[in-house]
Every structure is written in C-alpha cells, then in structure tokens.
N, C-alpha and C positions, 0 to 999 in steps of 0.2 A: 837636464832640462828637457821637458816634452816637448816635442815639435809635430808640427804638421806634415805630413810626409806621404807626398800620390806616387804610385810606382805605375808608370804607364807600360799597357801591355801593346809593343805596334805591330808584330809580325802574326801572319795565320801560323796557328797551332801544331801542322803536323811537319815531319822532317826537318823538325828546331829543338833549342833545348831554352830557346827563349821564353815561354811563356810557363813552362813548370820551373824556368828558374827566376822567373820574376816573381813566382805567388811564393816560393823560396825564401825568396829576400823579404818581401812584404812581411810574412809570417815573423822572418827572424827578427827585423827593427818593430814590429806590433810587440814582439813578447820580450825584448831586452830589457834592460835595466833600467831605460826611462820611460817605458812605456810609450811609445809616441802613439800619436794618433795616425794610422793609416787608413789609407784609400788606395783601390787598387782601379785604374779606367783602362779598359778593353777598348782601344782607339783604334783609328786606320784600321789595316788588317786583322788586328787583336779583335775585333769583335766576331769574328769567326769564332774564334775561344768562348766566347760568352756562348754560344747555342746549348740547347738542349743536347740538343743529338751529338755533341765531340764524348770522346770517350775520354772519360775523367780519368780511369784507370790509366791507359794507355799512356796517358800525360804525365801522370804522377802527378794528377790534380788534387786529389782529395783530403789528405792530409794536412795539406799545405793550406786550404780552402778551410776547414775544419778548425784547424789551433788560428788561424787570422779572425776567423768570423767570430772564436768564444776568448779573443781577446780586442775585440770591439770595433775590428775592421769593417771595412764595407766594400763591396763591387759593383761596380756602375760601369754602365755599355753607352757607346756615345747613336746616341738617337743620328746623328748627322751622315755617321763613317756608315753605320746600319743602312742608312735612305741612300748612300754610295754604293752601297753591296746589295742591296734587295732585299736583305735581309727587314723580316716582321717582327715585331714584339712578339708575338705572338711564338719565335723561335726561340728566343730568349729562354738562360735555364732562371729556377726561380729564386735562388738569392743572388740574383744580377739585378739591380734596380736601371733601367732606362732611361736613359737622362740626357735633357738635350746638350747639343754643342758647345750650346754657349756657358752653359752652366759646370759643361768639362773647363772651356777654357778659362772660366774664370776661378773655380777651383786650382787648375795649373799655376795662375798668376797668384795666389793667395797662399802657396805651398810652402811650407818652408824649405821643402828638400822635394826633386824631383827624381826619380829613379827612369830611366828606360830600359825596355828589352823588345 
C-alpha cells in the first residue's frame, strides 16, 4: 500500500554518516515494491546539506539524489532552520526547493511515516 513518507535530514553534513544515510533510505522506500511517495526536508542543522557548495561527492550524495529524484522524490530545505543559520536562498543547490516552516511542519503532521537522521 503507498504511503507518504518525509525522511527528515537534522544533523550538519560533514563528520556523520547521517545524512548520505538518510538520502540512502529515502531512495530505497521511493523505489520498493510500493512505491511510496517520498519527501526528503533538510531541517535544523540538515539545511547545511541542502547548499550548493557541500560536496556531493564526498557525501555519497549523488546517486542516492539521482534514483530518489527519477522516482518521483522531492527535496525541500526549511526556509525557518535556513533564517537560524544565515543561510540565503540564494545558497541553496537547485533541486532543493525552499519551503517555509510551516509548510515542513505541516507536511511532517500529514506523513504517514517519518524517518530521521
């Protein structure tokens, strides 16, 4: 049965194995046997993740970014945790869509299944 399913990313990016092992999991329930619908939010510290300038490589981002996205995933950076960090839209990489808070939390409330890392 498909389900709704946000994988929240919360930890900054480097010296963790959190956030290339959340796009990890993301990818695998996007592309299983029922297809769910995934969403993956670059929350709290996780919005570090979401910049241009983290090195995808380094992460073992891209693949995992790649088979989530061409099975119908999406990534969204919390406009709120962003206005906490100082971070701009403007740093943002560009299939990250920016999205406000409210609209993370209220996607989190409407989830059927919540993942964090």
């Amino acid at each position: 049965m498909k389900r709704e399913v946000l994988v929240l990313l919360t930890r900054a990016p480097y010296g963790r194995v959190h956030v290339p092992e959340g796009l990890r999991a993301a990818r695998g329930v996007a592309a299983g046997f029922d297809r769910h619908d995934v969403t993956v939010a670059f929350v709290k510290d996780g919005v570090h993740a979401a910049r241009a300038s983290v090195d995808r490589e380094a992460l073992n981002m891209p693949g995992h970014i790649e088979d989530l996205l061409a099975e119908g995933g999406e990534m969204l950076a919390d406009a709120a945790a962003m206005a906490d960090r100082g971070i701009d839209k403007s740093e943002i990489a560009d299939d990250i869509a920016v999205t406000p808070g409210a609209e993370i939390a209220e996607r989190i409330r409407a989830a059927d299944h919540t993942l964090d890392f």
